[in-house]
C-alpha positions in Angstrom: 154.7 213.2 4.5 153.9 211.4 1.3 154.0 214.6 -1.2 153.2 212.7 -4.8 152.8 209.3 -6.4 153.9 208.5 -9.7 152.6 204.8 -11.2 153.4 203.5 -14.4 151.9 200.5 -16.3 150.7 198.6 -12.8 147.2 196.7 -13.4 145.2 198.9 -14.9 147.0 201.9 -14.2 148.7 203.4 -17.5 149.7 206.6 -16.8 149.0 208.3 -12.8 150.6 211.2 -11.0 148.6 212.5 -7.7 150.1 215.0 -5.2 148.9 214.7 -1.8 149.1 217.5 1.0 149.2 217.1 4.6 146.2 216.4 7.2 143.5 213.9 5.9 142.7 212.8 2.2 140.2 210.0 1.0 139.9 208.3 -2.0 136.1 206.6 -2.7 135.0 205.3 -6.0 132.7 202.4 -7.1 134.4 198.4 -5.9 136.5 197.6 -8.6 137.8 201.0 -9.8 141.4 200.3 -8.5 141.4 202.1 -5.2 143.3 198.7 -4.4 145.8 198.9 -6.8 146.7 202.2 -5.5 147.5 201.1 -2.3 149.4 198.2 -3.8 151.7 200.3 -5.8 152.2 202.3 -2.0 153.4 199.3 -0.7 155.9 197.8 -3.9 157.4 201.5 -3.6 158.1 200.9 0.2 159.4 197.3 -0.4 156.5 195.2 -0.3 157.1 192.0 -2.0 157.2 192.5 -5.9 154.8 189.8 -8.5 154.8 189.7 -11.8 151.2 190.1 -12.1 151.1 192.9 -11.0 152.5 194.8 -14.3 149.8 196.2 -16.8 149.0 193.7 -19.9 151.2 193.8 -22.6 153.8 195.8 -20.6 157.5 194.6 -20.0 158.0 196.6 -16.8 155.9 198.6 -14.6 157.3 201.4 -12.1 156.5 203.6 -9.0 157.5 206.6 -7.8 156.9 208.0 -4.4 158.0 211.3 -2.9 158.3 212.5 0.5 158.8 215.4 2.2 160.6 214.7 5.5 161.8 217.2 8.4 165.2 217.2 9.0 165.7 215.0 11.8 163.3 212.0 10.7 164.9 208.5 11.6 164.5 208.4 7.6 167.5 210.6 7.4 169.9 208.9 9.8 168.9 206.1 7.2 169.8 207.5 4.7 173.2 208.9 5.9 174.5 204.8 7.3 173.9 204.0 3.4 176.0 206.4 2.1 172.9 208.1 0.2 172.6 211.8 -0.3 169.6 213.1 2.2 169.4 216.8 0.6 165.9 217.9 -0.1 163.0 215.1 -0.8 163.2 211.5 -0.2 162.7 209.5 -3.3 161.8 206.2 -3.3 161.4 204.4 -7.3 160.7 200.7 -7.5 160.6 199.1 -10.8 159.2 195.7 -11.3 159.5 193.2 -14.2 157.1 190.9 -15.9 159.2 188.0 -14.8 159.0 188.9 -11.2 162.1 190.0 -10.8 162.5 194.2 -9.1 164.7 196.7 -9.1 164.6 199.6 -6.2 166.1 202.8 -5.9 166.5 205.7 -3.4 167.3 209.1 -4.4 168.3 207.7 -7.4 171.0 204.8 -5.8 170.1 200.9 -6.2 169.6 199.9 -3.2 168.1 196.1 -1.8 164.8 195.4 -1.4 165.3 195.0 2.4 167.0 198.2 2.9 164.2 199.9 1.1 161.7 198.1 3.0 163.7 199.1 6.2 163.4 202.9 4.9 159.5 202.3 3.9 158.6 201.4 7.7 160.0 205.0 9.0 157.6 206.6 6.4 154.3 205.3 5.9 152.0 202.8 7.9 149.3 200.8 5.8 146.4 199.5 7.8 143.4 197.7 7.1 140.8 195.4 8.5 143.4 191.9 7.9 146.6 194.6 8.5 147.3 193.5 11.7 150.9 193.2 11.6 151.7 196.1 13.9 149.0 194.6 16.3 150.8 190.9 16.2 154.7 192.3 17.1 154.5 192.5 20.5 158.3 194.4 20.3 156.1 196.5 18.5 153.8 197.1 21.5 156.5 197.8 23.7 158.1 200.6 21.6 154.3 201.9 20.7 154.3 201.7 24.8 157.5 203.4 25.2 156.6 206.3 22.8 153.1 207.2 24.1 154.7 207.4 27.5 158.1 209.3 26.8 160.3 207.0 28.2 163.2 207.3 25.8 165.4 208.7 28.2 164.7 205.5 30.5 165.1 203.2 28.1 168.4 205.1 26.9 169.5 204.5 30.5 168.6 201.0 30.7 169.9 199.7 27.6 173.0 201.4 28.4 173.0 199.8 31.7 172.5 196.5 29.8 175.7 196.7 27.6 177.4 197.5 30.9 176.6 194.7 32.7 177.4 192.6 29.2 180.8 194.2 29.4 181.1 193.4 33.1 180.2 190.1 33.0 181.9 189.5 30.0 185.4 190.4 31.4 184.4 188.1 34.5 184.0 185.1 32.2 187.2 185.8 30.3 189.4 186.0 33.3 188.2 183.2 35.2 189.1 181.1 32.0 192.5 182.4 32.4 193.0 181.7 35.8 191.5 178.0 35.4 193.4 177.6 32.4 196.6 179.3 34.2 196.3 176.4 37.1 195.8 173.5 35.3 199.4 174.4 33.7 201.1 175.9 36.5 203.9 173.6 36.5 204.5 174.0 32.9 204.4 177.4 32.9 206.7 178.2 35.3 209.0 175.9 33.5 208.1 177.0 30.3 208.9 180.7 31.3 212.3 180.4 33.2 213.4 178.2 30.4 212.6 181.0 27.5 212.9 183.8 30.4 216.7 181.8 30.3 217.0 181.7 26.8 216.5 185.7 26.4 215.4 185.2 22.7 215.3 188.7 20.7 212.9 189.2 17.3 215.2 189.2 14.1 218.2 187.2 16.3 218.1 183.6 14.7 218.3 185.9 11.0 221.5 187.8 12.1 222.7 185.1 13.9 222.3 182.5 10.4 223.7 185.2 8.3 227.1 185.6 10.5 227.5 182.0 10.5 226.6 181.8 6.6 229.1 184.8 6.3 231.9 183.0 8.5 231.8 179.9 7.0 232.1 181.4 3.3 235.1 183.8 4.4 236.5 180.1 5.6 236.3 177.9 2.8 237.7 181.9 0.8 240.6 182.2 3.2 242.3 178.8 1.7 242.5 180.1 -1.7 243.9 183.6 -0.5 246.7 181.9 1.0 247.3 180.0 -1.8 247.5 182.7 -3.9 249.6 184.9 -1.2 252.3 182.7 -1.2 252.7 182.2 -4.6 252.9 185.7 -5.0 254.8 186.4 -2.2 255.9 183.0 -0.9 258.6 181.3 -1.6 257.6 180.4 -4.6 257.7 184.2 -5.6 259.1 185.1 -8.9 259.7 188.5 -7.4 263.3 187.8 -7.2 263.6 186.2 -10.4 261.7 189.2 -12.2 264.2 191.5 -10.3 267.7 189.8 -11.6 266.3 189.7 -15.2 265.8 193.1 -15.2 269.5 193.7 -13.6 270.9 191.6 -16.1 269.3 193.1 -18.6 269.8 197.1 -17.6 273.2 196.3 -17.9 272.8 195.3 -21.4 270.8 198.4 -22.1 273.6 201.2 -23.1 274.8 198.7 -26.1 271.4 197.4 -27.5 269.0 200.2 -25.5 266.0 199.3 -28.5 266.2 195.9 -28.2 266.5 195.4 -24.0 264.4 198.3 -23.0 260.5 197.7 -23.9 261.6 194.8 -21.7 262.9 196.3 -18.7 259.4 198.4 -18.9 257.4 195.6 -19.5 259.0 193.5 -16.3 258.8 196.6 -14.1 254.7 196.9 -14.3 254.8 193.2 -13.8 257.0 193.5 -10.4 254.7 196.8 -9.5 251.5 194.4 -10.4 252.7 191.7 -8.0 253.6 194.5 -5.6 249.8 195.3 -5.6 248.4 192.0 -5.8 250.4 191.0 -2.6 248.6 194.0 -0.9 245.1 192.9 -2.3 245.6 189.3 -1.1 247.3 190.6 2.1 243.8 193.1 3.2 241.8 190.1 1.9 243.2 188.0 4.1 242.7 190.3 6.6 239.3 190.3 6.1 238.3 187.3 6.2 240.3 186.3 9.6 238.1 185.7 12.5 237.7 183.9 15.9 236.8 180.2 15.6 235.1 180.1 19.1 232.5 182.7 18.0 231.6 180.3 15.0 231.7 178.1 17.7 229.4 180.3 19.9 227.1 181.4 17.0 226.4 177.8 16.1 225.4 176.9 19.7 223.3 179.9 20.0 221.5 178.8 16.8 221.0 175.6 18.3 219.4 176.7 21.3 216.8 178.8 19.3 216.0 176.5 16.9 215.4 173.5 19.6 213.3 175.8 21.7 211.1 176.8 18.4 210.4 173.1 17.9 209.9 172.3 21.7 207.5 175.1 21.2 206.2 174.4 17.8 206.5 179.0 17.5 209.1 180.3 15.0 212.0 181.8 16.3 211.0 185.2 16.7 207.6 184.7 18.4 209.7 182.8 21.6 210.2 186.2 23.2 206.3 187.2 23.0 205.5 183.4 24.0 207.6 183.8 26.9 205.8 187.3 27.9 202.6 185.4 27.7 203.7 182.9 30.0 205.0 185.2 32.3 201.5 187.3 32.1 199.6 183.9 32.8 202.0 183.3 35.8 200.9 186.7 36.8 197.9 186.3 36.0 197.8 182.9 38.3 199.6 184.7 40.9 197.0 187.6 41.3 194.2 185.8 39.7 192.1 185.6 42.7 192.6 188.9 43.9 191.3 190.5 40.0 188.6 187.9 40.2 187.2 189.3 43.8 187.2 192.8 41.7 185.5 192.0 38.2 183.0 190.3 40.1 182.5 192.7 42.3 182.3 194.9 39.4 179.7 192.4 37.6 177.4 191.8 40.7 177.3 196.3 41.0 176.7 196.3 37.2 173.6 194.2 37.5 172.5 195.4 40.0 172.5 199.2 38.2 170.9 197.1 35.5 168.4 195.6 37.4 167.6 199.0 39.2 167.3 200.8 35.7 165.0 198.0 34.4 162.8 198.1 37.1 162.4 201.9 36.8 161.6 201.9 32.9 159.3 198.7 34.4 157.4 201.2 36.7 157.5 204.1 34.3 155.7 201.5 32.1 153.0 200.7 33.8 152.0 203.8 34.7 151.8 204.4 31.0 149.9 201.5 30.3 147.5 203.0 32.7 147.1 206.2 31.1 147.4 204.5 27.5 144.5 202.1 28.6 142.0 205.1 29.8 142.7 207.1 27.0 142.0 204.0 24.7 138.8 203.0 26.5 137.8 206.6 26.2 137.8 206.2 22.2 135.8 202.9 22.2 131.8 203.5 23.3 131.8 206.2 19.9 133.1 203.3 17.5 130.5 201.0 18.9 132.1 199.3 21.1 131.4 200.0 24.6 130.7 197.2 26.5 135.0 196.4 25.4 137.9 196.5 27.4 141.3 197.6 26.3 144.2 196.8 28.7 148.1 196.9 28.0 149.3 193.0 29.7 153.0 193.5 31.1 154.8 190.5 31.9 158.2 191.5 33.8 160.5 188.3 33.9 164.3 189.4 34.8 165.2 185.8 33.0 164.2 187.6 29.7 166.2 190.4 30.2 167.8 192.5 27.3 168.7 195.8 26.3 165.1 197.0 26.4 164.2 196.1 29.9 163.0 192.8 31.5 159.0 193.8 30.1 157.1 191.7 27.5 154.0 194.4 26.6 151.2 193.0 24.5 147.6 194.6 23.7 144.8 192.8 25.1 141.0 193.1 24.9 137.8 191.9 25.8 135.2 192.4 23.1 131.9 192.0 25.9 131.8 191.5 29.3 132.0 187.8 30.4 134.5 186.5 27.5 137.7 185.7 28.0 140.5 188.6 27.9 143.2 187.8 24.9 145.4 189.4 22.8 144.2 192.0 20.3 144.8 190.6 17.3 143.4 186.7 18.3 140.1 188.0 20.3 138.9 190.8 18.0 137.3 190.3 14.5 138.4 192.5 11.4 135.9 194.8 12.2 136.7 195.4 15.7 140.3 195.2 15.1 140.6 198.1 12.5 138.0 200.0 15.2 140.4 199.4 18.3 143.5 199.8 15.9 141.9 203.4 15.2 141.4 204.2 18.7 145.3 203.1 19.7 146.3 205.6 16.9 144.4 208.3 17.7 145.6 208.0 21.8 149.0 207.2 20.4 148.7 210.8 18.1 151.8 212.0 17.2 153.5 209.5 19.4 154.9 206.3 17.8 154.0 207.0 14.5 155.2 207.3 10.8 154.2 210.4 9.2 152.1 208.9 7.0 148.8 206.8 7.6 147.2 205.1 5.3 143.6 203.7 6.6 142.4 200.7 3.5 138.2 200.7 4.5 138.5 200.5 8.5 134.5 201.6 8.0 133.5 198.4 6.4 130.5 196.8 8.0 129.5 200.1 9.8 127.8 203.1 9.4 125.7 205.9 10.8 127.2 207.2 14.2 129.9 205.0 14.1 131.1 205.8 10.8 130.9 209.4 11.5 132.7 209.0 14.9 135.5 206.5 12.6 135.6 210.0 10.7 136.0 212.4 13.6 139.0 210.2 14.5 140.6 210.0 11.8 140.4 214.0 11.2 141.9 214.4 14.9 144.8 212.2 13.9 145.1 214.4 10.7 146.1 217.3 12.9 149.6 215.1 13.5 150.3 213.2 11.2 149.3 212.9 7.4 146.4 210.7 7.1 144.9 208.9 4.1 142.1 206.7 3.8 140.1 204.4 1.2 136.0 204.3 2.2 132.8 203.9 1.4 131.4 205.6 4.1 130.2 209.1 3.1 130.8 210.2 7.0 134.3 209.6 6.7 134.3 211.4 3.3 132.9 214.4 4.6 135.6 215.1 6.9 138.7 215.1 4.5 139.9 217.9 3.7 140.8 216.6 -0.2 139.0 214.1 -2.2 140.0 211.9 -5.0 137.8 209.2 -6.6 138.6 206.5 -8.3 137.5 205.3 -11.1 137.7 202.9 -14.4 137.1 204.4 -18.2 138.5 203.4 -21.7 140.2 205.6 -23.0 139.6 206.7 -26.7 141.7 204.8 -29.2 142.5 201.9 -26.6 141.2 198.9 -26.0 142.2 198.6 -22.5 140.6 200.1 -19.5 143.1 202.4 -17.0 142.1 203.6 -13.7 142.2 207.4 -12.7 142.1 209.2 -9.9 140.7 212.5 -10.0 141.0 215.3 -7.0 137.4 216.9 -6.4 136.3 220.4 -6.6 133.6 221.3 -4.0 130.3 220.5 -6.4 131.7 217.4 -7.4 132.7 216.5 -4.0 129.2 216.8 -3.2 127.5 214.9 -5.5 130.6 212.0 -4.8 129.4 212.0 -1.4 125.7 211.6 -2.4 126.5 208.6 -5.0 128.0 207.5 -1.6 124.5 207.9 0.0 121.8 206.6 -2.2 124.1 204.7 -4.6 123.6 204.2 -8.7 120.5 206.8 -8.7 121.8 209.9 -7.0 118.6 212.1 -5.7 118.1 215.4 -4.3 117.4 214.7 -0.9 121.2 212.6 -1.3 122.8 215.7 -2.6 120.9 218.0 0.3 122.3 215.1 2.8 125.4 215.5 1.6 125.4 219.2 1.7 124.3 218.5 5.3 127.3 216.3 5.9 130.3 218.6 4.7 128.8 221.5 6.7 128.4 219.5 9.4 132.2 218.2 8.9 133.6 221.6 8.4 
């Protein structure tokens, strides 16, 4: 329920807290004390649309604030949780709007859009009024109000389950058959197509090893020249091993008669024969090495080849030829045992809707048996708000081409104002009077059923009084035992029943020079002579106070 209102700076409200409690409240006061405003601030903190205008003279901003006290598992909540927003404790909803136009909304103190607080709003609180007819005009609306006053969640669980079934069903039908007729138009192809590649045997990563053995072969190639090169004239016979060798005989021999001058020498030519020694095993391994088997260059070039025709035949790099080739041999298959898969998924799509259509037609059924009941306990509302020579009837149109998750059912209020005039739908045939009377009937048959917590009534007594407006009262204190209820009249009837009391009303205060609206919760005495301004207007008497005495005993 809606536990407190905060505005700040909207029209010609300055400064305004009130705290609400559950079952009903009212808020009277003369036309033109801001009752309106007050339910205009409601609806900017829910996400109504945002104007400029409507922040207080001389103010950059205005700003309200509205809390609610939610049970635990209120569709608000689940809300809540899909936008990542903390749901601990009460829900608080903060709108801000600028003097340029332009709003800012929050939620438990997170920016959020204006959408997604209007999506929140519509879970919490319903606004209605004589021109409010929006609830009246959605005819999805009707359906779900349907659906809740006759408890038929669990059927339309089942149906709209049913529903993605046979979506899934038929979906898989469609898909296949586009396979097979895709498969047979390229038969030919595809069998060619897949024994060529099926032939081929291309692996993922093979073109990359293959290109870097041939990149590697070729480079050992062009190596293994120089090597040789260099071998023989190390080794060859070219050599000046043998040379080196007989200098150093000839010159050991000179050694025992000059040993200073001949040995560094001798040394110095013995690392250079051990250095060639070494080099001629270096050259000897490299060319080892780099020896291979011209026919497998010869093999890995023709391999290369092969790949890199079939990618451009097939306009697929290398490595998506073996996955190409598994889809041609799943379309083959898929050709081959098409017609056999397609006698099962559409056996499987006609039993699918035909669960569907067995399921709609239930929820169909459960329907309009509570349209029945809905309808009688409607009609049993209307002869109390005056009128009883009107008919109230729930119009179901089943039409299995407009089938969808939610059945095969278009639902839409109708009534006949008098006998003799043409039945239509609610919110065409009845005039703003009628239509907040039979609104207040649905909602009160409806109860607890289909509704937000919150109700918020904006002078559904207009234009009547007496018995009616006392019976408009009685109904709304009935739906008070549900849900929270409040309400903005000037009918003291409706007054009397509340069980809390706020006027409204317009004052300077001292040292300003602009007027601010305040709204004031009523003790018993002043409740009493509020409800006798009510009755006799600008001069309040005592036979208006007695009346009014008379009404909140009669109310209590």
């Amino acid at each position: 329920m809606l536990a407190r209102l905060s505005i700040r700076d909207i029209v010609l409200i300055d400064r305004l807290d009130v705290d609400f409690e559950a079952g009903l409240s009212v808020m009277t006061g003369e036309t033109g004390a801001g009752k309106s405003i007050v339910l205009d601030a409601v609806s900017l903190a829910l996400g109504g649309r945002g104007d400029g205008g409507l922040v207080r003279e001389g103010e950059a901003q205005g700003q309200v604030t509205a809390v609610f006290d939610l049970a635990l598992d209120h569709p608000a909540r689940a809300i809540l949780k899909s936008q990542d927003i903390d749901d601990d404790g009460d829900l608080i909803l903060r709108r801000v709007q600028a003097r340029d136009g332009r709003t800012r909304a929050f939620v438990n103190d997170q920016p959020v859009s204006a959408q997604a607080l209007r999506t929140l709003g519509a879970t919490l609180v319903e606004i209605h009024g004589q021109h409010d007819d929006r609830a009246l005009v959605d005819t999805a609306a009707h359906r779900a109000l349907l659906d809740g006053y006759g408890g038929l969640g669990r059927e339309v669980a089942a149906t709209s389950v049913a529903w993605r079934r046979r979506r899934e069903a038929e979906k898989a039908l469609a898909e296949h058959t586009a396979r097979v007729e895709a498969a047979r138009r390229e038969a030919d192809y595809l069998r060619h197509a897949s024994e060529e590649l099926r032939a081929l045997g291309a692996e993922v990563g093979e073109e990359q090893d293959l290109a870097g053995r041939r990149s590697a072969m070729m480079r050992a190639e062009k190596a293994a020249e120089d090597l040789n090169e260099a071998f023989d004239a190390v080794a060859g016979g070219s050599s000046p091993v043998t040379t080196i060798a007989n200098a150093i005989r000839r010159l050991e021999r000179r050694a025992a008669s000059s040993p200073e001058l001949v040995e560094p020498a001798i040394k110095a030519l013995d690392a250079a024969l051990l250095a060639l020694d070494e080099g001629e095993a270096h050259l000897k391994a490299a060319i080892e090495a780099t020896a291979f088997d011209p026919r497998e260059l010869e093999r890995i070039e023709e391999r290369l080849f092969a790949l890199r025709a079939a990618s451009r035949k097939y306009d697929r790099p290398a490595d998506d030829l073996a996955a190409l080739a598994a889809k041609f041999f799943a379309d083959l298959a898929d050709l081959d045992a098409g017609e056999e898969r397609l006698i099962a998924l559409d056996a499987e799509a006609k039993a699918a809707a035909e669960a569907y259509d067995a399921a709609a037609g239930a929820l169909s059924a459960a329907r309009r048996a509570a349209a029945g009941r809905l309808d009688a306990a409607v009609m049993a509302e209307l002869p109390d708000l005056k009128l009883e020579r009107a008919r109230f009837m729930t119009e179901i149109v089943s039409d299995g081409g407009g089938a969808g998750p939610d059945g095969i059912d278009r639902v839409e209020f109708w009534v006949q104002t008098n006998p003799g005039t043409r039945a239509g739908p609610l919110a065409k045939i009845a005039s703003g009077g009628e239509l907040s009377r039979f609104m207040l009937a649905l909602k009160v048959a409806l109860a607890d059923r289909g509704s937000a917590p919150t109700l918020v009534f904006d002078e559904i007594d207009t234009g009547v009084g007496g018995a009616v407006a006392d019976a408009i009262g009685a109904r709304l204190a009935r739906l008070a035992q549900t849900v929270q209820v409040l309400s903005v009249t000037h009918a003291p009837q409706v007054a009397a029943r509340a069980g809390r009391h706020f006027l409204i009303s317009k004052a300077q205060p001292e040292g300003e020079t602009r007027v601010a609206t305040r709204v004031e919760a009523l003790d018993a005495p002043a409740r009493r002579e509020e409800i006798a301004r009510m009755l006799a207007g600008a001069s309040v008497t005592e036979e208006a106070r007695a009346a009014a005495a008379s009404l909140l005993d009669g109310a209590a």
